[in-house]
C-alpha angles and dihedrals in degrees: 000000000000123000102248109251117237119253114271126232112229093224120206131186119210131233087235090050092047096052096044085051091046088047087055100044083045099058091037087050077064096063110024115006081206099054092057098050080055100057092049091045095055087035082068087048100053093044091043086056096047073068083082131035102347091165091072084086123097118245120256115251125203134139093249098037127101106252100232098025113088126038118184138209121208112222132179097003105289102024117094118196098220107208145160126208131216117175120312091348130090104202102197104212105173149012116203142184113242096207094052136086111264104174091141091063098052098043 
């Protein structure tokens, strides 16, 4: 008899996602070509893991942000992978820079 497997998170990044990430590698790409291949590589990775298990993440808290709503995962060091999850799918709605303002997203 087989182990069962564990349910499998359908896991979807958003236009909006893809183009932060893009924005970031862009301006790293500025600096060091190899960075940025980097960000984008362990980006893959983060979002390939939230197929299993992405509730193991802790939820986002903010003032303005629905308590419950966004979990995020912290990649390469300063980066979070903001996400909500319903049902059997993971929907990836932002990439941010830790290290950045983000006073629209918590309004």
């Amino acid at each position: 008899m087989q182990p069962a497997k564990p349910n499998k998170y359908r896991v979807i990044i958003s236009d909006r996602a893809a183009q932060m990430l893009v924005s970031h590698a862009a301006f790293l790409a500025e600096i060091s070509p190899d960075t940025a291949e980097q960000l984008v590589v362990q980006f893959e990775e983060a979002a390939k893991s939230l197929e299993e298990m992405p509730r193991r993440f802790p939820y986002l808290q903010g003032n303005y942000i629905p308590y419950g709503k966004y979990r995020y995962c912290l990649f390469a060091k300063r980066y979070l992978l903001i996400y909500q999850i319903a049902e059997n799918v993971v929907y990836a709605d932002y990439v941010i820079d830790c290290r950045q303002d983000y006073p629209w997203f918590i309004r």
